[in-house]
LONUSE-29794 format. One record per atom (N, C-alpha, C): residue number from 1; chain; x, y negated, z. Coordinates in Angstrom, 3 decimals. Atoms other than C-alpha are relative to their C-alpha. Layout:
% LONUSE-29794
+-----+-------+----------+----------+----------+
!   n ! chain !       xx !       yy !       zz !
+-----+-------+----------+----------+----------+
! NUM !     A !        X !        Y !        Z !
...
+-----+-------+----------+----------+----------+
END
This chain:
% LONUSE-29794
+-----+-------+----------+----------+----------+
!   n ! chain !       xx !       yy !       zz !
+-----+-------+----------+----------+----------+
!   1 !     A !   -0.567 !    0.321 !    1.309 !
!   1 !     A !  185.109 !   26.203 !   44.194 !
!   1 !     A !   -1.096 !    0.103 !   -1.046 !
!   2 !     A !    1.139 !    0.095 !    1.076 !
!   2 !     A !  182.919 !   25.374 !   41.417 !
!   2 !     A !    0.700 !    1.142 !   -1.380 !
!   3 !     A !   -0.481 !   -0.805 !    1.030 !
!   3 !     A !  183.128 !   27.131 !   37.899 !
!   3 !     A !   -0.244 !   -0.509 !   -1.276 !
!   4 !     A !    0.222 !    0.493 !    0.958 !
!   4 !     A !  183.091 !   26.748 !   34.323 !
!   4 !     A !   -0.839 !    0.630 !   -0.745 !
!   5 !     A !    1.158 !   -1.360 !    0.808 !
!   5 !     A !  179.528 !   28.341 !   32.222 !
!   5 !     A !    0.577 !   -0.539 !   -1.393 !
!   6 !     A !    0.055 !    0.233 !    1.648 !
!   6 !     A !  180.266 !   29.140 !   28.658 !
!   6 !     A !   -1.341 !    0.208 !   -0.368 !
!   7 !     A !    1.378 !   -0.483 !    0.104 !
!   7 !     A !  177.086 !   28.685 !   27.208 !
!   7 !     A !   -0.187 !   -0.394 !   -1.760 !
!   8 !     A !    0.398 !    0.062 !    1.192 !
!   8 !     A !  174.983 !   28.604 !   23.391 !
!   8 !     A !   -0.547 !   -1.810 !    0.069 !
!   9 !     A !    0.499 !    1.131 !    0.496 !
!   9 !     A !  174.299 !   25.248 !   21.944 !
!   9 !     A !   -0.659 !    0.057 !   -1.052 !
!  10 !     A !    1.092 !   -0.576 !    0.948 !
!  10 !     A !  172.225 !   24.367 !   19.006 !
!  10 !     A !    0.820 !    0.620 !   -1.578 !
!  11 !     A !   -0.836 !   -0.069 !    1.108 !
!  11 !     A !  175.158 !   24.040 !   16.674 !
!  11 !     A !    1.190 !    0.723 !    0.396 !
!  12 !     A !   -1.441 !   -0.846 !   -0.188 !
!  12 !     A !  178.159 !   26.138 !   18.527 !
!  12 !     A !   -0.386 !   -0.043 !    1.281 !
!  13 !     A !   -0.402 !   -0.161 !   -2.127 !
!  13 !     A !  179.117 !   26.552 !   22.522 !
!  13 !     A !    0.659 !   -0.925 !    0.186 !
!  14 !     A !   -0.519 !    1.160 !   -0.564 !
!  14 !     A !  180.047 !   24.243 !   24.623 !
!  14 !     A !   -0.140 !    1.012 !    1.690 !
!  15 !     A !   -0.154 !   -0.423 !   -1.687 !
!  15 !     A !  180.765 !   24.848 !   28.653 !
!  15 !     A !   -0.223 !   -1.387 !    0.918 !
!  16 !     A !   -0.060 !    0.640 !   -0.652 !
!  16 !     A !  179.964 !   23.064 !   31.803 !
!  16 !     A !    0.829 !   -0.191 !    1.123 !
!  17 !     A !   -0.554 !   -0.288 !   -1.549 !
!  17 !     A !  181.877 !   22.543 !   35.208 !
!  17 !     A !   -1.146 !   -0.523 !    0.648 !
!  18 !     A !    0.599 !    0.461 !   -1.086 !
!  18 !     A !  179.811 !   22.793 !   37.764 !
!  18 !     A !    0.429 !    0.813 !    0.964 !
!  19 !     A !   -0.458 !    0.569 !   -1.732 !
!  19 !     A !  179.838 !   22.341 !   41.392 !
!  19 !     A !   -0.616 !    1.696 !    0.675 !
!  20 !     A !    0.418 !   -0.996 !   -0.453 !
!  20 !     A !  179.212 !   25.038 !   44.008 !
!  20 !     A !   -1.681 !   -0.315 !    0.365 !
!  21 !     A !    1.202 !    0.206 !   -0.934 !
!  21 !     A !  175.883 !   23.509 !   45.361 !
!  21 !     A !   -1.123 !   -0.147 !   -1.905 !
!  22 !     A !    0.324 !   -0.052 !    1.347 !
!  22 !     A !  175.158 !   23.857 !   40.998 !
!  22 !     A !   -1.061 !   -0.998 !   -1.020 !
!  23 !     A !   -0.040 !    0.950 !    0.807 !
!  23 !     A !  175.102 !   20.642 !   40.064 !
!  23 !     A !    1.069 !    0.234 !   -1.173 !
!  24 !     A !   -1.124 !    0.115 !    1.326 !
!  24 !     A !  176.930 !   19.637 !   36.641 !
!  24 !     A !    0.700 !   -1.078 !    0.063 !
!  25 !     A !   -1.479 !    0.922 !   -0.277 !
!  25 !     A !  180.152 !   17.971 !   37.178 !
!  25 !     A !    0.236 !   -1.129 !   -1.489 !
!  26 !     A !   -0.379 !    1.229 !    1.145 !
!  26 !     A !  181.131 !   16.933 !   33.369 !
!  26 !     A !   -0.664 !    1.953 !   -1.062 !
!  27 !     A !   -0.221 !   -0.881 !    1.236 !
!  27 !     A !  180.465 !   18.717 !   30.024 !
!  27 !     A !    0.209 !    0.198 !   -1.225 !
!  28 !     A !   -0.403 !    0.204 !    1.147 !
!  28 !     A !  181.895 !   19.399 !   26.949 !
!  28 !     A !   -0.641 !   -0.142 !   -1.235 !
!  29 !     A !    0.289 !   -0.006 !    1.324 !
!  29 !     A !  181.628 !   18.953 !   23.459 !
!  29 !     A !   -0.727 !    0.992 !   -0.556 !
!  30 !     A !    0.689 !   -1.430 !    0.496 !
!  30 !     A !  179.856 !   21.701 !   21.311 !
!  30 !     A !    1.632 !    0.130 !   -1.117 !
!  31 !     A !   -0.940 !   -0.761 !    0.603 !
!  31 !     A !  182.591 !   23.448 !   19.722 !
!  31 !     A !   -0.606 !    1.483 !   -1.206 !
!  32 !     A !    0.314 !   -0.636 !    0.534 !
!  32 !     A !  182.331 !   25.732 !   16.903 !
!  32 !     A !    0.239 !    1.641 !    0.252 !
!  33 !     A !   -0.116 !   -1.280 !    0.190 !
!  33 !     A !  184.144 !   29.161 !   18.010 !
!  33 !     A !   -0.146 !   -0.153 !    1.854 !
!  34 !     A !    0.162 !   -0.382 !   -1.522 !
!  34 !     A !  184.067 !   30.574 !   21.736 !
!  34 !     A !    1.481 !   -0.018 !    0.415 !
!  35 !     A !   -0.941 !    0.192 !    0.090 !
!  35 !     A !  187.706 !   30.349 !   21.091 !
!  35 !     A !    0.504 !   -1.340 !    0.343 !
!  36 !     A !    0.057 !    1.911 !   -0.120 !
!  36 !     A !  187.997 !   26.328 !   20.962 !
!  36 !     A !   -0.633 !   -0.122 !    1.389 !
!  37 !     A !    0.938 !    0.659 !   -0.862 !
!  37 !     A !  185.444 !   26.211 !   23.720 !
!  37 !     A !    1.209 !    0.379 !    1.323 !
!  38 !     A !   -0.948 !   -0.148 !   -1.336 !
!  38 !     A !  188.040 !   28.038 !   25.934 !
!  38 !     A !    1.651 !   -0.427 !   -0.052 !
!  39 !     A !   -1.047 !    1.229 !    0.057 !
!  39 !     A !  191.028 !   25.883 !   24.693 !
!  39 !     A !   -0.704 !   -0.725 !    0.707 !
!  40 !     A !    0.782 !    1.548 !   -0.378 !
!  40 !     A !  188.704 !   23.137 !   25.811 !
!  40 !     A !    0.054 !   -0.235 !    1.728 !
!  41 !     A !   -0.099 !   -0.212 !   -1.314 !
!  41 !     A !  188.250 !   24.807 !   29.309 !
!  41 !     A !    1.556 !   -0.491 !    0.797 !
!  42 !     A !   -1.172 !    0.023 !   -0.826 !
!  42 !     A !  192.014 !   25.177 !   29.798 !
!  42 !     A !    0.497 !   -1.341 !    0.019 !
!  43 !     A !   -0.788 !    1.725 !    0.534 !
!  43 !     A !  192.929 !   21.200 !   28.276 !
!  43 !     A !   -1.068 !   -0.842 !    1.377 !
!  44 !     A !    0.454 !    0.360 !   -0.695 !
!  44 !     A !  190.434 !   20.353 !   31.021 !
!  44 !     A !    1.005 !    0.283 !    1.666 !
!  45 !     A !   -0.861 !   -1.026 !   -1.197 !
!  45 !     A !  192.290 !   22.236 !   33.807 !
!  45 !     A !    1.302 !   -0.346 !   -0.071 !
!  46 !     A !   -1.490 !    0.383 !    0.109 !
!  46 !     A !  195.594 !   20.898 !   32.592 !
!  46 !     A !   -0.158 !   -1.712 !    0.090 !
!  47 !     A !    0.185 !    1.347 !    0.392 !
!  47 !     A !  194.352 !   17.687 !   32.163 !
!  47 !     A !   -0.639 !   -1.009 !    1.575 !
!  48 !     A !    1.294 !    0.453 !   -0.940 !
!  48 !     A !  192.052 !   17.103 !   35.629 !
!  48 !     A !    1.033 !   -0.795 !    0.941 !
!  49 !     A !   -0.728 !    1.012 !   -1.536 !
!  49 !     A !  195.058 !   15.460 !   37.988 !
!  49 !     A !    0.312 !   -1.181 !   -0.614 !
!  50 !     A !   -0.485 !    1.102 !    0.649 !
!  50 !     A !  194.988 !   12.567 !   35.177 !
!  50 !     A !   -0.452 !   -1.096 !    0.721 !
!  51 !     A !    0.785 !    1.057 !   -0.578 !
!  51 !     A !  194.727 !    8.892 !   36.576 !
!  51 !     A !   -1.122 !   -0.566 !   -0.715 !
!  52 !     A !    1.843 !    0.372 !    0.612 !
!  52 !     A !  191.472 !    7.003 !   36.170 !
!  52 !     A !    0.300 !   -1.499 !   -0.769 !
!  53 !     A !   -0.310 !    1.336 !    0.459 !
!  53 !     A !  191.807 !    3.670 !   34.045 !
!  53 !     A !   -1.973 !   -0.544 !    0.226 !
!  54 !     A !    1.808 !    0.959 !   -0.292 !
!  54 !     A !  188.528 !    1.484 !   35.226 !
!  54 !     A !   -0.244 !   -1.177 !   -0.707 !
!  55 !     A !    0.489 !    0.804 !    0.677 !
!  55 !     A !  187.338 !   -0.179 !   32.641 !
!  55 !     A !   -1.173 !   -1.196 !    0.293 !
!  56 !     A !    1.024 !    1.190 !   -0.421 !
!  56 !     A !  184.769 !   -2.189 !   34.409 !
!  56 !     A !    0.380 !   -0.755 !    0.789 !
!  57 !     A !   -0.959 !    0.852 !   -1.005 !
!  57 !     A !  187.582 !   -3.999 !   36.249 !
!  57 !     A !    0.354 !   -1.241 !   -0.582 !
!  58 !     A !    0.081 !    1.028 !    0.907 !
!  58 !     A !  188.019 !   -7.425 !   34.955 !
!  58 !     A !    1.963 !    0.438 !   -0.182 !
!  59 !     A !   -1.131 !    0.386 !    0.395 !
!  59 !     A !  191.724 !   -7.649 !   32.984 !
!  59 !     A !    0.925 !    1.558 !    0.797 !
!  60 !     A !   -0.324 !   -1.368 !   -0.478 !
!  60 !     A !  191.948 !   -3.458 !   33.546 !
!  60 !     A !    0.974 !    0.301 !   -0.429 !
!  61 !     A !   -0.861 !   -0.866 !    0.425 !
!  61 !     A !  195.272 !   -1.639 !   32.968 !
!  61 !     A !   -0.455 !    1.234 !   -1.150 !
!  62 !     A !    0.142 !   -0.836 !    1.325 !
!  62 !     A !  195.324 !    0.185 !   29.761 !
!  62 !     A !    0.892 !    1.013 !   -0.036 !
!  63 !     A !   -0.588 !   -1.412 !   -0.547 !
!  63 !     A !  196.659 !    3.878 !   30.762 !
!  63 !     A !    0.569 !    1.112 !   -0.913 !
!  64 !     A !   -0.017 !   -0.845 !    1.174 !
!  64 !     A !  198.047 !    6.371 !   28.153 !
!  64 !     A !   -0.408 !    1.473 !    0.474 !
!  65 !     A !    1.042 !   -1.374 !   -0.193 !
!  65 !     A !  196.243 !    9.669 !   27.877 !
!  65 !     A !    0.970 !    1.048 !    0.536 !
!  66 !     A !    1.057 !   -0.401 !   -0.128 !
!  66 !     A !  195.707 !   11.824 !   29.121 !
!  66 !     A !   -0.337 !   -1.067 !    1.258 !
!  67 !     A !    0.783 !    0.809 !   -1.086 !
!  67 !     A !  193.343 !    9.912 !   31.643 !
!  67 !     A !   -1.709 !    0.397 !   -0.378 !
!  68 !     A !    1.472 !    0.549 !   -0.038 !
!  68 !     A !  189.957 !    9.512 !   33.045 !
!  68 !     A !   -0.536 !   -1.665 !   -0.378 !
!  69 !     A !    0.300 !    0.864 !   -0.085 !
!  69 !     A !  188.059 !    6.695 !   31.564 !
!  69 !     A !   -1.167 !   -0.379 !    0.810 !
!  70 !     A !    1.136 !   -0.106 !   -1.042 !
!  70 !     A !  185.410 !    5.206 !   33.878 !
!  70 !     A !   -0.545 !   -1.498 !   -0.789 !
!  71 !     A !    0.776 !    1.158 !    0.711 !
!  71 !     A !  182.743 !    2.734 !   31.859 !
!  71 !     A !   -1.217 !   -0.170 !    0.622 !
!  72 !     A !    1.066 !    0.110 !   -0.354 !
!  72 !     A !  179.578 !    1.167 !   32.319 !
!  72 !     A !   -0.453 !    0.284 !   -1.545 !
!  73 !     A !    0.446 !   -1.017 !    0.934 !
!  73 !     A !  177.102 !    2.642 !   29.633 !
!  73 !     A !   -1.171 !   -1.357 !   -0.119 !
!  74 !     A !    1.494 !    1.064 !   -0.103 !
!  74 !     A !  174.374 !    0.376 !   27.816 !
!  74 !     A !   -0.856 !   -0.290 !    0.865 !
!  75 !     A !    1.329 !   -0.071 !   -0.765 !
!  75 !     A !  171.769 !    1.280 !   29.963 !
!  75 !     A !    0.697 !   -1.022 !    1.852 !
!  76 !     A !   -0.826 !   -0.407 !   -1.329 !
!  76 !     A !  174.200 !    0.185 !   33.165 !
!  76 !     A !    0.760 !    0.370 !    0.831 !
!  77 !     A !   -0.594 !   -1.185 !   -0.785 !
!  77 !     A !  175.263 !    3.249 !   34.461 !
!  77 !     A !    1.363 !    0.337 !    0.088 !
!  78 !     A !   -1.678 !   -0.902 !   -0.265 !
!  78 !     A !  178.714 !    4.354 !   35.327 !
!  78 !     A !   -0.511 !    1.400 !   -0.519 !
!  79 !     A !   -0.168 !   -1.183 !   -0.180 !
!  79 !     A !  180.052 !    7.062 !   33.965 !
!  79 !     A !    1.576 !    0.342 !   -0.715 !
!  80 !     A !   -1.148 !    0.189 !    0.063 !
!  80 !     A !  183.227 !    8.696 !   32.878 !
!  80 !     A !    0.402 !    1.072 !   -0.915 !
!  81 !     A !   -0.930 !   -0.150 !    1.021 !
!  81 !     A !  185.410 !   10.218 !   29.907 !
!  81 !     A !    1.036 !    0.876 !    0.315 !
!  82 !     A !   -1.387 !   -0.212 !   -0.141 !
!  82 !     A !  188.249 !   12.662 !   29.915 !
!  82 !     A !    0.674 !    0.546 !   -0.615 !
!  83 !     A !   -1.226 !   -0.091 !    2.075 !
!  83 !     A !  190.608 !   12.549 !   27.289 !
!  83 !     A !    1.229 !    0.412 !    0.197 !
!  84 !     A !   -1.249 !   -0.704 !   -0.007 !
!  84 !     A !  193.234 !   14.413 !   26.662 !
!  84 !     A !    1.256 !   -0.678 !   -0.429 !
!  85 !     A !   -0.975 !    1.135 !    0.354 !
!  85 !     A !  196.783 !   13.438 !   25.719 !
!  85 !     A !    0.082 !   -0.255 !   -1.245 !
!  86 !     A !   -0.040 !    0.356 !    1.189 !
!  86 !     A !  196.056 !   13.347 !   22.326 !
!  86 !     A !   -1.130 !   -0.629 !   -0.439 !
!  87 !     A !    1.125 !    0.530 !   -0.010 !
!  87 !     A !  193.316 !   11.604 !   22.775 !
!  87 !     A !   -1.081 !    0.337 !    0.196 !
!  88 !     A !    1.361 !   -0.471 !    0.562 !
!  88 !     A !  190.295 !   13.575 !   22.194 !
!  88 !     A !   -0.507 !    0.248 !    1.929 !
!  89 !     A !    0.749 !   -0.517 !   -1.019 !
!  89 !     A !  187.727 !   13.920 !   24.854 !
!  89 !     A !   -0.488 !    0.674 !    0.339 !
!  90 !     A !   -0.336 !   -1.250 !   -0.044 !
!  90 !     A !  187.557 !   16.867 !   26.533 !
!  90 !     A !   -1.425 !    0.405 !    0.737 !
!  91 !     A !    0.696 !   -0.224 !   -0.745 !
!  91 !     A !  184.941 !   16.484 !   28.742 !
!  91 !     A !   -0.563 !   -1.324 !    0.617 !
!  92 !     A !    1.293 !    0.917 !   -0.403 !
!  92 !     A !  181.877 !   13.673 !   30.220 !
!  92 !     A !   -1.084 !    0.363 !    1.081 !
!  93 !     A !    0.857 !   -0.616 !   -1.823 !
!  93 !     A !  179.874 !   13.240 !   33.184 !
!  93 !     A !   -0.983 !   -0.784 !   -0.053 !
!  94 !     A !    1.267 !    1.482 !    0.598 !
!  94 !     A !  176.426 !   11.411 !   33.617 !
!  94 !     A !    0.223 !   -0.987 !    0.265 !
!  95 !     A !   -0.133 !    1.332 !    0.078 !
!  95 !     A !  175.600 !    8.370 !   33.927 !
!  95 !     A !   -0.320 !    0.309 !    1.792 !
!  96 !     A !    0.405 !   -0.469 !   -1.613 !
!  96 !     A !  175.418 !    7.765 !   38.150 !
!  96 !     A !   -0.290 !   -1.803 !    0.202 !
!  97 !     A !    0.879 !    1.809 !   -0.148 !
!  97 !     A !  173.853 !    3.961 !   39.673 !
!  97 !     A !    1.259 !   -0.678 !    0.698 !
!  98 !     A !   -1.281 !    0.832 !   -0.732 !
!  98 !     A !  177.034 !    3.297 !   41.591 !
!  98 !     A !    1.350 !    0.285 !   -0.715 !
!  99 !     A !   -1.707 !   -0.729 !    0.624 !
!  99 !     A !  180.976 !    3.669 !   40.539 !
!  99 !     A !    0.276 !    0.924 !    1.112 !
! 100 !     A !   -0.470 !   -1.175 !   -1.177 !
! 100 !     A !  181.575 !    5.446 !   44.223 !
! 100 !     A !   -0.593 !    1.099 !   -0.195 !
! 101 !     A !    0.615 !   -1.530 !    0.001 !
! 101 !     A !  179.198 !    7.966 !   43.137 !
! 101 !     A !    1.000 !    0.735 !   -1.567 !
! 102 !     A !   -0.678 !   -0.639 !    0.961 !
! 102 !     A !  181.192 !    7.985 !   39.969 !
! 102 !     A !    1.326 !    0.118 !   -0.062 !
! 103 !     A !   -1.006 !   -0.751 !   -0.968 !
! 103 !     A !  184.465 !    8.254 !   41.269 !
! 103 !     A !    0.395 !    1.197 !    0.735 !
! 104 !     A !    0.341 !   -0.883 !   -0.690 !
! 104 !     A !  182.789 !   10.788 !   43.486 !
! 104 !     A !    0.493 !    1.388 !   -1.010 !
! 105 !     A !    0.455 !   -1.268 !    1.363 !
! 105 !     A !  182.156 !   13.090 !   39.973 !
! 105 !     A !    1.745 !    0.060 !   -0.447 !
! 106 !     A !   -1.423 !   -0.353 !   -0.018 !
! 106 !     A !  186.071 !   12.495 !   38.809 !
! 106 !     A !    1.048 !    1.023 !    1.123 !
! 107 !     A !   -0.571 !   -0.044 !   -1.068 !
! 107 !     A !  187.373 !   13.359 !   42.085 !
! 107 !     A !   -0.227 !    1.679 !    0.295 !
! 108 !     A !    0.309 !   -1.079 !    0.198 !
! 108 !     A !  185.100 !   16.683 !   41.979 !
! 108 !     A !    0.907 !    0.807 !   -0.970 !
! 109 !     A !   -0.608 !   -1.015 !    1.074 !
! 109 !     A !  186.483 !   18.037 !   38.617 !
! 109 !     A !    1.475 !   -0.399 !    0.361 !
! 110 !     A !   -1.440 !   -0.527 !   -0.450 !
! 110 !     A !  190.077 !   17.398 !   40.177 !
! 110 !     A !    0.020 !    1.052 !    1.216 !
! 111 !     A !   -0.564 !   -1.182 !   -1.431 !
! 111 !     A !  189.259 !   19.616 !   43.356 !
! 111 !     A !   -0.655 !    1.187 !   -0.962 !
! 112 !     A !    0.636 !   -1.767 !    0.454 !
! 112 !     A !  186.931 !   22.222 !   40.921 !
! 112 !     A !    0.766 !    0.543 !   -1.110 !
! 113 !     A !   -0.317 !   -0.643 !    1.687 !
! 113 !     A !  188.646 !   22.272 !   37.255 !
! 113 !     A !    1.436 !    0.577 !    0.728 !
! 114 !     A !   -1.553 !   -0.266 !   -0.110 !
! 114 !     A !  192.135 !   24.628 !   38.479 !
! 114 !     A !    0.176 !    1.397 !   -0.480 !
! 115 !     A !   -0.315 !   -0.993 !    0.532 !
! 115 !     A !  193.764 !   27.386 !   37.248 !
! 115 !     A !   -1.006 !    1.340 !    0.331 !
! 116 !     A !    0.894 !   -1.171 !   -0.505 !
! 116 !     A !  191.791 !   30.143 !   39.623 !
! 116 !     A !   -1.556 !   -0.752 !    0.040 !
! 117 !     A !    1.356 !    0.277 !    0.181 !
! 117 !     A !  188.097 !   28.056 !   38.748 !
! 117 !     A !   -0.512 !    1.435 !   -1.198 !
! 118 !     A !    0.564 !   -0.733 !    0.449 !
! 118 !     A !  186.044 !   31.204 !   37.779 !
! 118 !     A !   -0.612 !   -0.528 !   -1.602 !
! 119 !     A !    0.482 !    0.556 !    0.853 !
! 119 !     A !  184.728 !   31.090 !   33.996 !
! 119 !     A !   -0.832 !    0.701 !   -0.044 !
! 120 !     A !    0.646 !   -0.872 !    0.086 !
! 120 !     A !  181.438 !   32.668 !   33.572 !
! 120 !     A !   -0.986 !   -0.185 !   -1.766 !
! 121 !     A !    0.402 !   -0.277 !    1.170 !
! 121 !     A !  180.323 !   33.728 !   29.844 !
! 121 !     A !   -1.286 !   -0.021 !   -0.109 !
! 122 !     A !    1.331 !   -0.127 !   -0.015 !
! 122 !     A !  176.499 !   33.080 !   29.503 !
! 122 !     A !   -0.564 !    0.898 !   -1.443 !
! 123 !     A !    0.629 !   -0.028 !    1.499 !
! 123 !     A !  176.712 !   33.550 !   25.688 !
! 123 !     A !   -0.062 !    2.240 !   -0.330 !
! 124 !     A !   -0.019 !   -1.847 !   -0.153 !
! 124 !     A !  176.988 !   37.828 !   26.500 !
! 124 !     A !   -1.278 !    0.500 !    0.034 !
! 125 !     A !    1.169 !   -0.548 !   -0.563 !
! 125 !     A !  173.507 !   37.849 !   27.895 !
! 125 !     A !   -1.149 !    0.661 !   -0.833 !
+-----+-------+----------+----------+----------+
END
């Protein structure tokens, strides 16, 4: 099971999910209190069994939130979005060269983001 690091940003905290083998799955926003950042955690965790709307599908289904969005990115790249039901996006993943690899990364934060995913506080140290 992967976990979630709360960590310092330049302007507030923000957290990552990552993987057991400690790669970075998706990561959030910078948030201003350590408070928000762990709303953010749990809207992730409530949010992770959302379907995926694939935007790089010609004449794609348009999904209401919460959902994963899955885009191609100027440069190319797949990557993917996950927005809550009120819209806001909760959490982002990189850019990857294929969609199966980015699929792959959605698919992760539904088996890692769950209620018992460990959170570990960096910003203590």
């Amino acid at each position: 099971m992967g976990k979630f690091v709360i960590s310092a940003a330049k302007t507030g905290i923000k957290f990552n999910l990552v993987a057991n083998n400690g790669e970075i799955i998706a990561t959030s926003q910078v948030y201003k209190t350590k408070a928000s950042c762990q709303h953010g955690i749990g809207s992730v965790i409530k949010n992770a069994a959302s379907p995926i709307e694939n935007q790089t599908a010609a004449k794609f289904e348009k999904l209401k939130n919460p959902k994963f969005e899955l885009y191609k990115d100027k440069k190319g790249e797949f990557r993917f979005r996950l927005k809550a039901g009120n819209g806001q996006i909760i959490a982002v993943g990189e850019g990857y060269k294929d969609i199966a690899a980015c699929k792959n990364g959605i698919n992760s934060i539904k088996k890692n983001a769950t209620p018992d995913t460990k959170i570990v506080d960096e910003t203590k140290k």
